[in-house]
HTML snippet that shows the backbone in 3Dmol.js (N, CA, C, O; Angstrom):
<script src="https://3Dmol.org/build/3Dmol-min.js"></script>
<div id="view" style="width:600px;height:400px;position:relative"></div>
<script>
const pdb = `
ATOM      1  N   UNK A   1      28.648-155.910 -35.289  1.00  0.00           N
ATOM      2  CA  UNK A   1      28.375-157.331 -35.223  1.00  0.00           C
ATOM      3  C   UNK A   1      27.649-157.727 -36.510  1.00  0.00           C
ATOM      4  O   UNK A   1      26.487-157.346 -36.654  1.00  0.00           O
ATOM      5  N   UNK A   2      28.354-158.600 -37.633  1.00  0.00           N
ATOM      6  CA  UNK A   2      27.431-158.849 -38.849  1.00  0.00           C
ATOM      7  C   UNK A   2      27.016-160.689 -38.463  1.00  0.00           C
ATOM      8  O   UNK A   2      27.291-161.510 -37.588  1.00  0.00           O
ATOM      9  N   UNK A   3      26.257-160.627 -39.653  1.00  0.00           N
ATOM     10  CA  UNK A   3      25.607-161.597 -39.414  1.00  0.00           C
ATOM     11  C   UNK A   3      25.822-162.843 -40.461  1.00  0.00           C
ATOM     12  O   UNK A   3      25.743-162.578 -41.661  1.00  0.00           O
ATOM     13  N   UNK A   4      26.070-164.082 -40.086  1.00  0.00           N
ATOM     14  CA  UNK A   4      26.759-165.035 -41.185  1.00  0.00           C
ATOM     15  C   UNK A   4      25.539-165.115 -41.884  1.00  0.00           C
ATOM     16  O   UNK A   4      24.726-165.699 -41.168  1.00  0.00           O
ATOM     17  N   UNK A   5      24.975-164.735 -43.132  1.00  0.00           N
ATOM     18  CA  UNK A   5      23.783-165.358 -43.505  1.00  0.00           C
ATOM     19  C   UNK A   5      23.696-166.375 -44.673  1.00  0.00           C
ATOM     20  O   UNK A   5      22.747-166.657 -45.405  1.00  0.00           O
ATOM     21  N   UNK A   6      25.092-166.886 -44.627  1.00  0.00           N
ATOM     22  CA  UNK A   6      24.563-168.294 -45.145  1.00  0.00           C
ATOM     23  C   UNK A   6      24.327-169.523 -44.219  1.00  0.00           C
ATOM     24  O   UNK A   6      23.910-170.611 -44.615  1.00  0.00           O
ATOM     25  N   UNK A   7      24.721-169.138 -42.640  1.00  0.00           N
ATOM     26  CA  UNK A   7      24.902-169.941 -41.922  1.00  0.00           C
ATOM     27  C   UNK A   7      23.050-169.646 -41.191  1.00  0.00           C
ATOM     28  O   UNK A   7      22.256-170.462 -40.722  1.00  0.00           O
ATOM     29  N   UNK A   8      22.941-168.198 -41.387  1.00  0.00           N
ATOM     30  CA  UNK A   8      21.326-168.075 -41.340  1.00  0.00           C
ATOM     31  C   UNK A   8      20.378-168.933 -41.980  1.00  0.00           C
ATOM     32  O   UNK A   8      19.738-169.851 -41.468  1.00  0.00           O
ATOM     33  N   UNK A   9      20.369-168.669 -42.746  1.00  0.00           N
ATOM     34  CA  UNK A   9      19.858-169.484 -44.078  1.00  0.00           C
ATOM     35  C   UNK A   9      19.630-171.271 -43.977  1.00  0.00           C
ATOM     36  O   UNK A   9      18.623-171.904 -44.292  1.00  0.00           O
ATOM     37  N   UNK A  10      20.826-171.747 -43.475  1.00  0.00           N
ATOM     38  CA  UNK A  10      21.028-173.058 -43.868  1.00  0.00           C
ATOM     39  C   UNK A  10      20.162-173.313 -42.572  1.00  0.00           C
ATOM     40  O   UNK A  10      19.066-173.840 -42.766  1.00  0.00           O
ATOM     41  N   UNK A  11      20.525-172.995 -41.239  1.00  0.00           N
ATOM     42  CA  UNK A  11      19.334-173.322 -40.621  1.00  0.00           C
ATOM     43  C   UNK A  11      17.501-172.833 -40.031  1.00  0.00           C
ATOM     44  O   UNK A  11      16.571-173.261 -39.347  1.00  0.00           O
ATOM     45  N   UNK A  12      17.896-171.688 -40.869  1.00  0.00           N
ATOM     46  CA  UNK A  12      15.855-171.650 -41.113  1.00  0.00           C
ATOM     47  C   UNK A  12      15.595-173.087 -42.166  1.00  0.00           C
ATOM     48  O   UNK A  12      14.476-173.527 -41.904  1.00  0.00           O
ATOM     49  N   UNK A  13      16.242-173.879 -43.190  1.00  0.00           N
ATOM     50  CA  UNK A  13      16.018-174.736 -43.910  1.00  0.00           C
ATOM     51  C   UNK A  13      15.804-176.008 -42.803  1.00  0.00           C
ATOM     52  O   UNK A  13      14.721-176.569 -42.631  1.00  0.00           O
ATOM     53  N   UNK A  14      16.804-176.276 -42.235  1.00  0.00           N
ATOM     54  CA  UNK A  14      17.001-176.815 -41.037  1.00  0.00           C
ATOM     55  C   UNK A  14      15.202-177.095 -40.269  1.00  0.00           C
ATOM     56  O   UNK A  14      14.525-178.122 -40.215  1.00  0.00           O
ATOM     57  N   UNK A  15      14.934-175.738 -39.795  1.00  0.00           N
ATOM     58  CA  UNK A  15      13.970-175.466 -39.358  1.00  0.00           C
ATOM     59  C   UNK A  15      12.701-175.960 -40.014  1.00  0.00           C
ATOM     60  O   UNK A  15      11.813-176.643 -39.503  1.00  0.00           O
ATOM     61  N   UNK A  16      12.790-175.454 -41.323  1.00  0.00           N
ATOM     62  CA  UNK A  16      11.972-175.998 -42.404  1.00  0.00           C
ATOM     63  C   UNK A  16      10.996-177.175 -42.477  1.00  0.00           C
ATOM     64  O   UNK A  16       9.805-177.486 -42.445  1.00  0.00           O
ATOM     65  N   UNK A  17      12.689-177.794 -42.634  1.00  0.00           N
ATOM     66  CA  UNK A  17      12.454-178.890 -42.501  1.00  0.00           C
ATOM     67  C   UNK A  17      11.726-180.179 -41.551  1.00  0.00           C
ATOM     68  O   UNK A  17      11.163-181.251 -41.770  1.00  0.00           O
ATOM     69  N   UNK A  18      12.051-179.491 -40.586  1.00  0.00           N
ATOM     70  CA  UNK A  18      11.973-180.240 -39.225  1.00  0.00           C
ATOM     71  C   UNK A  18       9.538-179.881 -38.819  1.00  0.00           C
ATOM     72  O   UNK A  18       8.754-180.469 -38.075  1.00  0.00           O
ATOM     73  N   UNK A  19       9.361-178.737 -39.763  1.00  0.00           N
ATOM     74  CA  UNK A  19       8.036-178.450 -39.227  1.00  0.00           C
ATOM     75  C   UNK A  19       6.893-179.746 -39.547  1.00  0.00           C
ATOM     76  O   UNK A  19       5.948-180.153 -38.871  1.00  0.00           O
ATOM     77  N   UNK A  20       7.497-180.239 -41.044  1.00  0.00           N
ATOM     78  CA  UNK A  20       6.219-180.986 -41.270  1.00  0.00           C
ATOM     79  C   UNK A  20       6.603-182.428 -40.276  1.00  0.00           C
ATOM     80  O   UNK A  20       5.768-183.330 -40.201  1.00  0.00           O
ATOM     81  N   UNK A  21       7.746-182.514 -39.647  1.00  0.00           N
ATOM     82  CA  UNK A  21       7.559-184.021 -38.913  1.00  0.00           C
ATOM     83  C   UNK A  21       7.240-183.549 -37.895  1.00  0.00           C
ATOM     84  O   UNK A  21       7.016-184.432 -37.067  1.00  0.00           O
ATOM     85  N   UNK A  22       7.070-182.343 -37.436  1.00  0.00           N
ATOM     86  CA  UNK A  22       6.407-182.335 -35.713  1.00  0.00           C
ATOM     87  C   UNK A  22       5.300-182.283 -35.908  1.00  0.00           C
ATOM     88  O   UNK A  22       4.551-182.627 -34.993  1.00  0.00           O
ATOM     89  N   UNK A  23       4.750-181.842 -37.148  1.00  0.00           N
ATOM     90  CA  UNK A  23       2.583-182.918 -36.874  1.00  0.00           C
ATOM     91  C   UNK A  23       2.729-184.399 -37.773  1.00  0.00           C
ATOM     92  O   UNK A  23       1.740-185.130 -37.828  1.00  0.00           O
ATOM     93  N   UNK A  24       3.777-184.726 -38.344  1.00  0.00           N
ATOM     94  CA  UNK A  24       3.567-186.301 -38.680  1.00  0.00           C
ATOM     95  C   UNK A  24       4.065-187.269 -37.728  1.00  0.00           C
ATOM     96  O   UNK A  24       3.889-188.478 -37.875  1.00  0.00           O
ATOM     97  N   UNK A  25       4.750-186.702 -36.653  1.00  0.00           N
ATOM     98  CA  UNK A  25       5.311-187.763 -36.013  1.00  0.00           C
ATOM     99  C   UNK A  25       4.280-187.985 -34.764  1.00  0.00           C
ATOM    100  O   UNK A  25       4.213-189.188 -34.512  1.00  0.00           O
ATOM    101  N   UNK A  26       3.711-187.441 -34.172  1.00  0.00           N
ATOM    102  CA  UNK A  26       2.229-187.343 -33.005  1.00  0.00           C
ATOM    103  C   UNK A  26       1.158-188.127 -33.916  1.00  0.00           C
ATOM    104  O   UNK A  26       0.597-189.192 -33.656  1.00  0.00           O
ATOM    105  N   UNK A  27       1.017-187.235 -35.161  1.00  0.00           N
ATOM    106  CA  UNK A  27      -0.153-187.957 -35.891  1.00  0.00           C
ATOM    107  C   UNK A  27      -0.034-189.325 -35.976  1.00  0.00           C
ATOM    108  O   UNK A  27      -0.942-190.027 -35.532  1.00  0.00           O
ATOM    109  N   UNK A  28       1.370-190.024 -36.696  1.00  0.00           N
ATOM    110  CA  UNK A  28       1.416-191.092 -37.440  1.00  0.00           C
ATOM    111  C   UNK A  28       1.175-191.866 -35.495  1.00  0.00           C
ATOM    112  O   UNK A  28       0.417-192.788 -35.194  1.00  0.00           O
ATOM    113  N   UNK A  29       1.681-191.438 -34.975  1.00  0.00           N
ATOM    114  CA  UNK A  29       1.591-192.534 -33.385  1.00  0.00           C
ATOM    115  C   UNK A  29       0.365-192.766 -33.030  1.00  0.00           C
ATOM    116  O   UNK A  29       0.110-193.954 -32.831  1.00  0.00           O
ATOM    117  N   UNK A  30      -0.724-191.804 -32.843  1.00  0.00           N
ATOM    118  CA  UNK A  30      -2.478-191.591 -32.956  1.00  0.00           C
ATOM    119  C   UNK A  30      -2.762-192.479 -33.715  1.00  0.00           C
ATOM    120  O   UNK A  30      -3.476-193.415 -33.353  1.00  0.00           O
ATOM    121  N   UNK A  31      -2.327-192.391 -34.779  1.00  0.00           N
ATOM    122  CA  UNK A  31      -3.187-192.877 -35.874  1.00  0.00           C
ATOM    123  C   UNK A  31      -2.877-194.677 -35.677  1.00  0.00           C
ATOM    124  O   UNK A  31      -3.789-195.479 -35.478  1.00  0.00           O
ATOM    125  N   UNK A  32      -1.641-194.999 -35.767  1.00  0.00           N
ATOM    126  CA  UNK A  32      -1.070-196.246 -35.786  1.00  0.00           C
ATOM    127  C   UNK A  32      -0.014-197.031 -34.701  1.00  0.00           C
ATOM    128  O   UNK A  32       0.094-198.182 -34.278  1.00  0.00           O
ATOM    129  N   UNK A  33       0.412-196.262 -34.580  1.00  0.00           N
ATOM    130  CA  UNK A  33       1.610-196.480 -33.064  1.00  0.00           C
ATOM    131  C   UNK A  33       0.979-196.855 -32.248  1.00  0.00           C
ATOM    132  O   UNK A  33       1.405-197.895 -31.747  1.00  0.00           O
ATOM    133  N   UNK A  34      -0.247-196.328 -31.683  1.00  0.00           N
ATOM    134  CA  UNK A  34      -0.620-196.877 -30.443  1.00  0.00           C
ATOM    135  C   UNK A  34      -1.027-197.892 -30.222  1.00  0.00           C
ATOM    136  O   UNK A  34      -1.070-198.525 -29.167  1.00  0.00           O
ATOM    137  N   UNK A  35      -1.395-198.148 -31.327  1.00  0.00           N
ATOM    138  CA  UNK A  35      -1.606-199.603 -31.601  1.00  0.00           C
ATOM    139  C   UNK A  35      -1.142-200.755 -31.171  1.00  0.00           C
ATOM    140  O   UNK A  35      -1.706-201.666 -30.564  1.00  0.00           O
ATOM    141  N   UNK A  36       0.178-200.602 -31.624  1.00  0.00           N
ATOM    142  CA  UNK A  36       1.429-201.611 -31.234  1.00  0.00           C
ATOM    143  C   UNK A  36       1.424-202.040 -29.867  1.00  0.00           C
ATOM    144  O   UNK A  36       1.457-203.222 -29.525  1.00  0.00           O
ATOM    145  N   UNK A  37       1.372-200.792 -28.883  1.00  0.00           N
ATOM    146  CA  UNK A  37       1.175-201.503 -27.401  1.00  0.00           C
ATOM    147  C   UNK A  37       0.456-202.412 -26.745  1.00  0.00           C
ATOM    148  O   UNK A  37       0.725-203.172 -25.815  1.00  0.00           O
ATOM    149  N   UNK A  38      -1.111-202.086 -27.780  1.00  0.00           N
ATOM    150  CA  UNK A  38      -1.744-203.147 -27.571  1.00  0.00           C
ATOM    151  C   UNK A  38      -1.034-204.705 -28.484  1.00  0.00           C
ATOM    152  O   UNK A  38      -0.935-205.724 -27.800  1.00  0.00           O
ATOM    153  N   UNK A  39      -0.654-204.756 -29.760  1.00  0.00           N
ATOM    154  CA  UNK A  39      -0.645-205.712 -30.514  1.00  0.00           C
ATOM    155  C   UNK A  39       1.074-205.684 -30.698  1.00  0.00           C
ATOM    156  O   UNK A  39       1.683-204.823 -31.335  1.00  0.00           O
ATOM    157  N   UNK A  40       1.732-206.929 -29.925  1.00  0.00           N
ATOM    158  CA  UNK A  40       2.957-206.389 -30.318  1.00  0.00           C
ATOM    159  C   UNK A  40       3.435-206.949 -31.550  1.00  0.00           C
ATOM    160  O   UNK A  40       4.597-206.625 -31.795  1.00  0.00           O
ATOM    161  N   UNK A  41       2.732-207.902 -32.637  1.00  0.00           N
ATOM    162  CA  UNK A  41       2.928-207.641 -34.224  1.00  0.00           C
ATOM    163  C   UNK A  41       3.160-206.554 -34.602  1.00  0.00           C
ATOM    164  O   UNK A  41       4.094-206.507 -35.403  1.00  0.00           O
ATOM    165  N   UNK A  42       2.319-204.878 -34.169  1.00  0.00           N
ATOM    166  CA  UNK A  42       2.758-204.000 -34.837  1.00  0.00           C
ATOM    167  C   UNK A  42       3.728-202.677 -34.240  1.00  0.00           C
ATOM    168  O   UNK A  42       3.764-201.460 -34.424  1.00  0.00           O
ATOM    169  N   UNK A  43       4.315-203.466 -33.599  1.00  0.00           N
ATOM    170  CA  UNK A  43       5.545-202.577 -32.882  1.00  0.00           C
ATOM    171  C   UNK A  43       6.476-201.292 -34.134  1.00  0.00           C
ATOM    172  O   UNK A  43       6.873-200.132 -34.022  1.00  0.00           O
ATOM    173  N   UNK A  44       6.480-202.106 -35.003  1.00  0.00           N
ATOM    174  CA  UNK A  44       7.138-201.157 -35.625  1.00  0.00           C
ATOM    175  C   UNK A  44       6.858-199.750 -36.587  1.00  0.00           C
ATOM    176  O   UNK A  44       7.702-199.142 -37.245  1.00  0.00           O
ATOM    177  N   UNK A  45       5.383-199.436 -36.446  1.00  0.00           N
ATOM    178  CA  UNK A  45       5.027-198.311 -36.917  1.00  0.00           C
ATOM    179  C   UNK A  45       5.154-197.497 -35.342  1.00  0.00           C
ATOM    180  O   UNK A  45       5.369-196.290 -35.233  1.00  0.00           O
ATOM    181  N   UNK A  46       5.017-198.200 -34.487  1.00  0.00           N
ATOM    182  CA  UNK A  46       5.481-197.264 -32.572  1.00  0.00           C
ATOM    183  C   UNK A  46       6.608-196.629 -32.983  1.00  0.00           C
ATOM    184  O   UNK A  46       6.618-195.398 -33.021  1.00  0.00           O
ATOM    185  N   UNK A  47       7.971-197.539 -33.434  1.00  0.00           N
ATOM    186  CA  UNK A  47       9.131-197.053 -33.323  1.00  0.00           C
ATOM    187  C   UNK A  47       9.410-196.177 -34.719  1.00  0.00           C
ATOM    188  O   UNK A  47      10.527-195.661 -34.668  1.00  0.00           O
ATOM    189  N   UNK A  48       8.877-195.953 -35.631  1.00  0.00           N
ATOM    190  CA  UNK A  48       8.718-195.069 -36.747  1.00  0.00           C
ATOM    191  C   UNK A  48       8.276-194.152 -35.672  1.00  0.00           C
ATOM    192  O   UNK A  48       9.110-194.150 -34.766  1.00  0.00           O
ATOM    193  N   UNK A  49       7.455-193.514 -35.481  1.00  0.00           N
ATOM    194  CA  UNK A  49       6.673-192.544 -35.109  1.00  0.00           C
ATOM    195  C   UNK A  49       7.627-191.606 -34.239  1.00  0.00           C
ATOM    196  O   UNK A  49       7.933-190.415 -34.188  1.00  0.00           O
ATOM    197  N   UNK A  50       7.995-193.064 -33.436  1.00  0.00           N
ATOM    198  CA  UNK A  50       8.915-192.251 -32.093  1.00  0.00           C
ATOM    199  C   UNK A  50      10.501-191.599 -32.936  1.00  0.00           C
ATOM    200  O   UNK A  50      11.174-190.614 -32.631  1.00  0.00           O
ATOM    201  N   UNK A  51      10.650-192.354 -33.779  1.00  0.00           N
ATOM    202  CA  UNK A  51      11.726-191.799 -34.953  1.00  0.00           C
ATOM    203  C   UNK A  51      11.470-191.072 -35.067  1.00  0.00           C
ATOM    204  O   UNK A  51      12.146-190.255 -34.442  1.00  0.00           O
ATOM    205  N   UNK A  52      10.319-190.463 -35.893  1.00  0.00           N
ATOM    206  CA  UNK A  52      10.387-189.393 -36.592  1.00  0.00           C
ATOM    207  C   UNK A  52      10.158-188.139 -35.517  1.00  0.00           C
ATOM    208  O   UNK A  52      10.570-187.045 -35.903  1.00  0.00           O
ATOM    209  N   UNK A  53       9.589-188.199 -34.315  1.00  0.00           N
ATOM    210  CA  UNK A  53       9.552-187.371 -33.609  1.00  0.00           C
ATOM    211  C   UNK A  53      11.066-186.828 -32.934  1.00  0.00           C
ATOM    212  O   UNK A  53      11.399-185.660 -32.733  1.00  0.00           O
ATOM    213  N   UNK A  54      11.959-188.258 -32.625  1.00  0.00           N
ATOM    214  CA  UNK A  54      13.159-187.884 -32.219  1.00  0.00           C
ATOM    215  C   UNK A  54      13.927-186.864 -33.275  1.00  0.00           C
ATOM    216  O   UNK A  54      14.526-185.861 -32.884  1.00  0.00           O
ATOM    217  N   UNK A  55      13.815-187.314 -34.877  1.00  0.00           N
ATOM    218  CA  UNK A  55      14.154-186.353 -35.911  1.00  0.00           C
ATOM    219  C   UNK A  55      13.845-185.321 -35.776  1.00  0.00           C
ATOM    220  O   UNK A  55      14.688-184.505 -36.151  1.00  0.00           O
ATOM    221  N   UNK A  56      12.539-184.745 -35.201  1.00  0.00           N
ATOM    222  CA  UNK A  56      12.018-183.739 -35.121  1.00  0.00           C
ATOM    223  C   UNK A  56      12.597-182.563 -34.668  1.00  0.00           C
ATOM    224  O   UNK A  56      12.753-181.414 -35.079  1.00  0.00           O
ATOM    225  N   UNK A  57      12.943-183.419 -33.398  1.00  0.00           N
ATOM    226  CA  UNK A  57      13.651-182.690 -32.666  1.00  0.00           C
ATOM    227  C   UNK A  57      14.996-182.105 -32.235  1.00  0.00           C
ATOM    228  O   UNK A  57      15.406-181.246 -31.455  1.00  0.00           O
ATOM    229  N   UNK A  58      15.609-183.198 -33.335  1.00  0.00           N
ATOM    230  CA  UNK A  58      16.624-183.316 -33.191  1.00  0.00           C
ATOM    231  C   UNK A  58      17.342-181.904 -34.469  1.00  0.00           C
ATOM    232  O   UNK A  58      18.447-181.361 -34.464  1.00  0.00           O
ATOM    233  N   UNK A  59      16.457-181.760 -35.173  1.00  0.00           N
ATOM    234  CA  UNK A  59      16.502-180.765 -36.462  1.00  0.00           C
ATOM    235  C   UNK A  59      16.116-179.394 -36.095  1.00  0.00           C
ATOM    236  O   UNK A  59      16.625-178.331 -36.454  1.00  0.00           O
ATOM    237  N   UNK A  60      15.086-179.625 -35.286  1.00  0.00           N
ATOM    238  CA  UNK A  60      14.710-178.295 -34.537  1.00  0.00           C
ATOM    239  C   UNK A  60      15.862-177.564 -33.623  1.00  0.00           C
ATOM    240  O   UNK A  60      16.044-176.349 -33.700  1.00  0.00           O
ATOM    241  N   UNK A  61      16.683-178.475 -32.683  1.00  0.00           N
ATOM    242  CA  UNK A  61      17.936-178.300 -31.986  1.00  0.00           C
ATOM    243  C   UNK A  61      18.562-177.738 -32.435  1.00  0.00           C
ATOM    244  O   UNK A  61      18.747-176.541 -32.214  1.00  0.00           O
ATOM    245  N   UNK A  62      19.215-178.558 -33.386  1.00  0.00           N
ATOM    246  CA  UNK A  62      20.176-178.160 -34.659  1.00  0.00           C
ATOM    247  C   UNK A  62      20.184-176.901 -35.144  1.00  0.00           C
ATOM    248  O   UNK A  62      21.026-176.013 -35.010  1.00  0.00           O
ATOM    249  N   UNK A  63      18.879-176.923 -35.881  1.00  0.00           N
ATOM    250  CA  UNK A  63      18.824-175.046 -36.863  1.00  0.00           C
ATOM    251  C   UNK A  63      18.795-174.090 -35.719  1.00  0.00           C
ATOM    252  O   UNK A  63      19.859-173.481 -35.606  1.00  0.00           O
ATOM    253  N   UNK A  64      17.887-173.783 -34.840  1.00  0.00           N
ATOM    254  CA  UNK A  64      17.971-173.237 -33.726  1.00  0.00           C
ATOM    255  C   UNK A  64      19.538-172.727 -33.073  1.00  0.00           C
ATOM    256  O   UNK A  64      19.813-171.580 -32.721  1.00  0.00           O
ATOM    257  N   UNK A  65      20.381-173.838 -33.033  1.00  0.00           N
ATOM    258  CA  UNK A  65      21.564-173.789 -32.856  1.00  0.00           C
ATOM    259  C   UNK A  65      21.930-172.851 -33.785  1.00  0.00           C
ATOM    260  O   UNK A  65      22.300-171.725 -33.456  1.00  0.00           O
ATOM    261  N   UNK A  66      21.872-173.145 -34.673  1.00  0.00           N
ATOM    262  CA  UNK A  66      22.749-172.593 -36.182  1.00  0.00           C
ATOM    263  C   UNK A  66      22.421-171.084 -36.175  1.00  0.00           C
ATOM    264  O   UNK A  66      23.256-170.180 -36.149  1.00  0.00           O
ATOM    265  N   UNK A  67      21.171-170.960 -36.201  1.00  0.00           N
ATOM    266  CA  UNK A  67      20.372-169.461 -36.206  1.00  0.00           C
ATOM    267  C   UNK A  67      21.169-168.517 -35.267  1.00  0.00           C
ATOM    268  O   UNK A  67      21.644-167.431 -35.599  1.00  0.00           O
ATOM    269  N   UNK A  68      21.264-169.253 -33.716  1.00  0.00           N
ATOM    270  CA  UNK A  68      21.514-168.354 -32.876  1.00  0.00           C
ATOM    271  C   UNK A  68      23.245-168.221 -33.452  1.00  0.00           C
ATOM    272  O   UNK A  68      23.596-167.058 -33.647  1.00  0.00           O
ATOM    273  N   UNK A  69      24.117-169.112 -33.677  1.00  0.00           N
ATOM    274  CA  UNK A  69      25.653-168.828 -34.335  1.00  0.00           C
ATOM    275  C   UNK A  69      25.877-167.929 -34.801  1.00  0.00           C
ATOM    276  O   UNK A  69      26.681-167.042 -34.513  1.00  0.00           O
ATOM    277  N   UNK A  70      24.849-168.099 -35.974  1.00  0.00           N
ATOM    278  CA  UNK A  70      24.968-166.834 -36.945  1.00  0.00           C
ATOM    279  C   UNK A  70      24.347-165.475 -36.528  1.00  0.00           C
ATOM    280  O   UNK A  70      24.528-164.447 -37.181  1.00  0.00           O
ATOM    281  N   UNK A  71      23.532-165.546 -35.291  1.00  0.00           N
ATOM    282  CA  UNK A  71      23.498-164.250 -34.974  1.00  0.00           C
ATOM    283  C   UNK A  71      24.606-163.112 -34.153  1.00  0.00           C
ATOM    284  O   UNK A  71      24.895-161.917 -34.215  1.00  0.00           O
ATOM    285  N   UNK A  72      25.107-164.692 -33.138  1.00  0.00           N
ATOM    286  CA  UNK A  72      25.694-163.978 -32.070  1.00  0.00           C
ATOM    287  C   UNK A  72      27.374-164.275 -32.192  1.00  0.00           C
ATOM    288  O   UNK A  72      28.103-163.391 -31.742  1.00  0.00           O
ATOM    289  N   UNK A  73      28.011-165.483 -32.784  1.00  0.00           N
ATOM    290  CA  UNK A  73      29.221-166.083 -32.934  1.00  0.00           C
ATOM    291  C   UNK A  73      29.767-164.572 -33.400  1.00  0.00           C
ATOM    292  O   UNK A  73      29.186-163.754 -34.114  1.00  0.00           O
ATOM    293  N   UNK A  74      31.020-164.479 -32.786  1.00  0.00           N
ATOM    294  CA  UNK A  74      32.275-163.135 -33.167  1.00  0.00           C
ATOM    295  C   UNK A  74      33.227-164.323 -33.981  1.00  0.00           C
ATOM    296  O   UNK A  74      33.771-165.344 -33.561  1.00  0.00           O
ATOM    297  N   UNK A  75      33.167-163.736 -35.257  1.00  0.00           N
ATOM    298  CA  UNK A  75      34.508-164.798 -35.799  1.00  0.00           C
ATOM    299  C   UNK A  75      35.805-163.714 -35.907  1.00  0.00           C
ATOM    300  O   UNK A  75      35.819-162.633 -36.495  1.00  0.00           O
ATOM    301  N   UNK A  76      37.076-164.482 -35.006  1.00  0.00           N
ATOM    302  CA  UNK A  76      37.769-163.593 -34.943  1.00  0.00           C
ATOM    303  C   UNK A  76      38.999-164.113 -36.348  1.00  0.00           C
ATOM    304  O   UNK A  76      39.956-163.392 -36.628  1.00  0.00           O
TER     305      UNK A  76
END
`;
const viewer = $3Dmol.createViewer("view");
viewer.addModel(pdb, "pdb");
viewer.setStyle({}, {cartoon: {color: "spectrum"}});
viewer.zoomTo();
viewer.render();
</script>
């Protein structure tokens, strides 16, 4: 069983990527988002926040995905 490792690769980057928005996307909501609920002028640093967290996660999915492909996928 070998292992695709460019397909490795591309999603540890994946992964990478995805680390610094899972403490900016909690932070930036703390910091400013919560705000918005009270004040709905500033609704739109809420829906940033909640963005970037959905990104978060959505990248984390992704490479995760990719990682396990390239470990376990049989290409016939």
């Amino acid at each position: 069983m070998a292992t695709n490792k460019e397909k490795l690769i591309k999603g540890i980057y994946l992964m990478g990527a995805a680390f610094p928005l899972i403490f900016a996307g909690p932070a930036l909501y703390t910091w400013k988002g919560a705000e918005g609920f009270r004040d709905s002028s500033k609704l739109g640093m809420t829906f940033l926040s909640i963005g970037i967290m959905l990104l978060a996660a959505f990248l984390v999915v992704k490479g995760l995905r990719m990682i396990l492909s390239s470990l376990f996928d049989q290409d016939k």
